[in-house]
C-alpha positions in Angstrom: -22.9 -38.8 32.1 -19.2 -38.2 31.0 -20.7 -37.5 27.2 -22.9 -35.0 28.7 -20.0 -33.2 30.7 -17.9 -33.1 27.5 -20.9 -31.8 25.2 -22.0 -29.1 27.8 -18.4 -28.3 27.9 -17.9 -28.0 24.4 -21.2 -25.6 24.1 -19.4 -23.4 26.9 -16.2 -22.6 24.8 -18.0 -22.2 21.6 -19.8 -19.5 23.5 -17.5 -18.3 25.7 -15.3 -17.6 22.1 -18.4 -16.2 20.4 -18.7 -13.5 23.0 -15.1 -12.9 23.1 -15.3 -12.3 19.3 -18.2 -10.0 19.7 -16.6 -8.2 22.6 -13.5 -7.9 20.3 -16.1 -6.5 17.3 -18.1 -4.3 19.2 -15.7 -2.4 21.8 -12.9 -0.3 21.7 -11.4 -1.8 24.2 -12.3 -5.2 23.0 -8.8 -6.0 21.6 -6.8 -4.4 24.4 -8.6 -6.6 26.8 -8.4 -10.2 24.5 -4.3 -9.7 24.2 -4.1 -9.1 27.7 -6.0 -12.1 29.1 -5.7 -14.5 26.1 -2.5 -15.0 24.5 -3.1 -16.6 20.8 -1.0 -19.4 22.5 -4.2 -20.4 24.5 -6.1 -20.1 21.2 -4.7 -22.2 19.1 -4.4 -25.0 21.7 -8.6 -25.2 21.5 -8.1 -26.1 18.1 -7.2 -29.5 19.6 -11.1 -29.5 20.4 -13.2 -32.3 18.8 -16.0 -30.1 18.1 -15.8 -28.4 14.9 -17.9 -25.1 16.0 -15.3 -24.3 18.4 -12.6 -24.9 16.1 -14.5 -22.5 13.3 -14.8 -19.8 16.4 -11.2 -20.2 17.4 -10.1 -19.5 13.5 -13.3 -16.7 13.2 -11.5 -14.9 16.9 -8.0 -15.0 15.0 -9.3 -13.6 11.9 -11.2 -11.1 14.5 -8.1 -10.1 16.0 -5.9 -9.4 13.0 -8.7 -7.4 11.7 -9.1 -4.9 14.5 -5.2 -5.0 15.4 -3.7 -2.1 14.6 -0.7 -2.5 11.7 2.1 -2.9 14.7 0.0 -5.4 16.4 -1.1 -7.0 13.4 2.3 -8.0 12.4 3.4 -9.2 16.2 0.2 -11.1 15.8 1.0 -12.7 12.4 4.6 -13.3 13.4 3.2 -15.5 16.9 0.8 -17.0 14.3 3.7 -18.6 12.3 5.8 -19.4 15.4 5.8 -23.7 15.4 3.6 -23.8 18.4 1.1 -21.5 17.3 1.0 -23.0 13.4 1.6 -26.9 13.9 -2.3 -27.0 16.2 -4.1 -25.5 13.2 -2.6 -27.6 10.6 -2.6 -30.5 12.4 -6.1 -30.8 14.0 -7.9 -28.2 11.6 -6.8 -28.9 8.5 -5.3 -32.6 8.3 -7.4 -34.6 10.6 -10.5 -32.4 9.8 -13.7 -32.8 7.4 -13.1 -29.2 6.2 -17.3 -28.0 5.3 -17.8 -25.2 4.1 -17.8 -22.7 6.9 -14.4 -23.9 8.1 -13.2 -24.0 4.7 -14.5 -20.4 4.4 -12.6 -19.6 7.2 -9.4 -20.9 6.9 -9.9 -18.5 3.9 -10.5 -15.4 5.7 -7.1 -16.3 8.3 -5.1 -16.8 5.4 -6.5 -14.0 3.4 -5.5 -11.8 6.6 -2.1 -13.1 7.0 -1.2 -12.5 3.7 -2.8 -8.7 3.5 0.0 -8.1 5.9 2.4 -9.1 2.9 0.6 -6.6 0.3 2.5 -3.2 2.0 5.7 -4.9 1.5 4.6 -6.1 -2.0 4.0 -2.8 -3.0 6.7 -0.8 -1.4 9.2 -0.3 -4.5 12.5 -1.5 -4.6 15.7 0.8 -4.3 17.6 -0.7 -7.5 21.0 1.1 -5.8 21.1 -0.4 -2.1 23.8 -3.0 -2.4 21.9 -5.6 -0.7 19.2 -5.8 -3.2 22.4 -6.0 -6.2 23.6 -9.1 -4.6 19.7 -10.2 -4.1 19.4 -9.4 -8.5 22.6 -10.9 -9.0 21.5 -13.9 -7.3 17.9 -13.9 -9.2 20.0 -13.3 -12.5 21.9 -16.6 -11.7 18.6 -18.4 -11.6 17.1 -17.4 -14.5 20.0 -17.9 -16.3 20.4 -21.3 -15.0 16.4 -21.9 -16.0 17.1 -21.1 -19.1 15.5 -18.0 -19.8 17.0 -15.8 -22.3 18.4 -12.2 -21.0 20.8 -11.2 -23.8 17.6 -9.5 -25.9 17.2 -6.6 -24.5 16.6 -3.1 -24.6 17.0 -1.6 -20.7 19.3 -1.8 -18.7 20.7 -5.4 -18.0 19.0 -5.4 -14.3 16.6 -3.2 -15.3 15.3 -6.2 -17.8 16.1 -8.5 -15.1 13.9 -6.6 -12.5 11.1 -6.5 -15.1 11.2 -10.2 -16.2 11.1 -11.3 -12.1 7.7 -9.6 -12.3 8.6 -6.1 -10.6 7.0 -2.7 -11.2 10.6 -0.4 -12.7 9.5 3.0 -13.4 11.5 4.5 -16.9 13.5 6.9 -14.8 14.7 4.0 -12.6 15.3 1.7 -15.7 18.1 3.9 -17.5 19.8 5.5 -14.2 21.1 2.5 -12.4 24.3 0.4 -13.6 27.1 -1.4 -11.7 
């Protein structure tokens, strides 16, 4: 009888979080209502769940979530998502103590895809080459690659110019010639 209570139990959440995920898909509303009754605290404690279906909806409700979330919420979102509390369930019970098949696997794909979407805008937001917090942050990258070996002394830009270019950033020409110490 106990085996029964925990299977019928397990069927509940996984529906329970499939139509919390539709509601979140389908409404306006949807994600207003989700934040305001389930904090992503209470998610990621049902990861703890032996069954793998509700494990997969947990990770398919975050992904759900982030999605809809406008770009304010999406980063307070992704921010509670790395916190210890929120991270160490999902690693722990999702992806160490887990047979990962394909559908988790896929998933776990799409959360991680979705955190680090909320990376590309900073990624591609240029860097101002004359604030002096990012000429200590070059001086300090210089120091590395000059400690890994790599040769700076041919060049033709500008010294951080060819620096910025050789860590992999975008420098426009009019940027390259215009800034010195």
């Amino acid at each position: 009888m106990p085996q029964q209570n925990v299977t019928q139990s397990a069927d509940q959440l996984r529906a329970a979080l499939e139509i919390v995920e539709l509601a979140i898909a389908n409404r306006d509303d949807g994600l207003s209502l989700v934040e305001s009754h389930i904090p992503l605290e209470k998610l990621t404690v049902l990861v703890k769940n032996a069954d793998p279906d509700v494990k997969k909806n947990v990770l398919i409700l975050i992904s759900t979530l982030l999605v809809k979330a406008d770009s304010t919420k999406r980063k307070k979102l992704i921010g509670e998502l790395y916190t210890k509390s929120n991270r160490y369930p999902i690693v722990q019970y999702v992806i160490q103590h887990t047979d990962v098949k394909d559908l988790m696997a896929h998933e776990l794909h799409v959360l991680q895809r979705n955190c680090l979407n909320i990376l590309e805008e900073k990624w591609k937001t240029p860097i101002d080459i004359n604030d002096q917090s990012n000429k200590g942050w070059l001086h300090d990258l210089r120091k590395m690659l000059i400690e890994m070996g790599v040769d700076l002394s041919n060049q033709k830009l500008s010294e951080d110019s060819f620096v910025y270019k050789r860590l992999g950033f975008d420098v426009s020409r009019s940027m390259l010639y215009s800034y010195q110490y």
